[in-house]
C-alpha positions as CSV (number, residue, x, y, z in Angstrom):
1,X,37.5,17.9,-18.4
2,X,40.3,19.6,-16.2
3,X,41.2,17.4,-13.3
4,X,41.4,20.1,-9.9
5,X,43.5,19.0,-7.1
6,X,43.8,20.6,-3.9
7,X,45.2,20.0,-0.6
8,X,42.1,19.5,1.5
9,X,44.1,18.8,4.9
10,X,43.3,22.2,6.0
11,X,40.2,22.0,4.7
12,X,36.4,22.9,6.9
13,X,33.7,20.6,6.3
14,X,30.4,22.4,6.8
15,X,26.7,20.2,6.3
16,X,23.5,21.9,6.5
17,X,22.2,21.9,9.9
18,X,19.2,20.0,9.0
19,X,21.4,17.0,8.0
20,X,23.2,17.4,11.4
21,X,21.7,14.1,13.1
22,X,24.8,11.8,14.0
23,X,24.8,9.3,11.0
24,X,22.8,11.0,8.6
25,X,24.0,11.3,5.3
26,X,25.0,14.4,3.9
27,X,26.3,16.6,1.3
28,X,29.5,17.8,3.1
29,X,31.2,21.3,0.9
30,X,34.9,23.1,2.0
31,X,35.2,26.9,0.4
32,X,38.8,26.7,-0.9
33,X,40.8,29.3,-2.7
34,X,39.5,29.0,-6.3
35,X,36.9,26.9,-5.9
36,X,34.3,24.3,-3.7
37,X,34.6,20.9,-2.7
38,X,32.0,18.8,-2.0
39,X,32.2,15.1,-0.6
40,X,29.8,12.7,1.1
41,X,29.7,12.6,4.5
42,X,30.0,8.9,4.6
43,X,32.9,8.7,3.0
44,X,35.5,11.3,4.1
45,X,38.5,9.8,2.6
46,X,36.5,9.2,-1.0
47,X,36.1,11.0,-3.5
48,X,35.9,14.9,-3.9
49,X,34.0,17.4,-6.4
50,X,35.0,20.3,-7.2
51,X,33.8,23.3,-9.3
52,X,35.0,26.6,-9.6
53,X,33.7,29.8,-8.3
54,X,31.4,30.3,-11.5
55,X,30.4,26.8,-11.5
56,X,29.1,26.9,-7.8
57,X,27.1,30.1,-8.4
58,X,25.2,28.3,-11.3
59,X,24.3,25.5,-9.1
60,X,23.2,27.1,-5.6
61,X,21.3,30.0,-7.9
62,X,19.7,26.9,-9.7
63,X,18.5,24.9,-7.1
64,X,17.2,28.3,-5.6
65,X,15.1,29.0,-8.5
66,X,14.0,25.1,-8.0
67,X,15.7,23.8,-11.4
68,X,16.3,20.9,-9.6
69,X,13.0,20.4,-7.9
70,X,11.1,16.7,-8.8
């Protein structure tokens, strides 16, 4: 696996706006150039994901096609 480092100081943190309830946890992602971060909302200075441009598309076009569903 490729480690992806990025300077997230710039970075904007956007949360769905059904998750937008002041201490609710949430999925928190930052469009950067060449890829997405994603971090938990809770934890701000812990650890990031990220996934390329490619990688991103396969999982927002899975979960709308309800891959992930239970």
């Amino acid at each position: 696996m490729k480690k992806f480092e990025a300077d997230l100081t710039n970075a904007v943190w956007r949360r769905s706006g059904g998750s937008a309830q002041p201490g609710a946890a949430a999925v928190e992602v930052a469009l950067l150039d060449g890829g997405v971060a994603v971090r938990d909302s809770r934890k701000p200075d812990g650890d990031v994901l990220f996934f390329t441009p490619d990688e991103w598309d396969a999982f927002v076009g899975g979960a709308k096609d309800g891959e992930f569903d239970l």
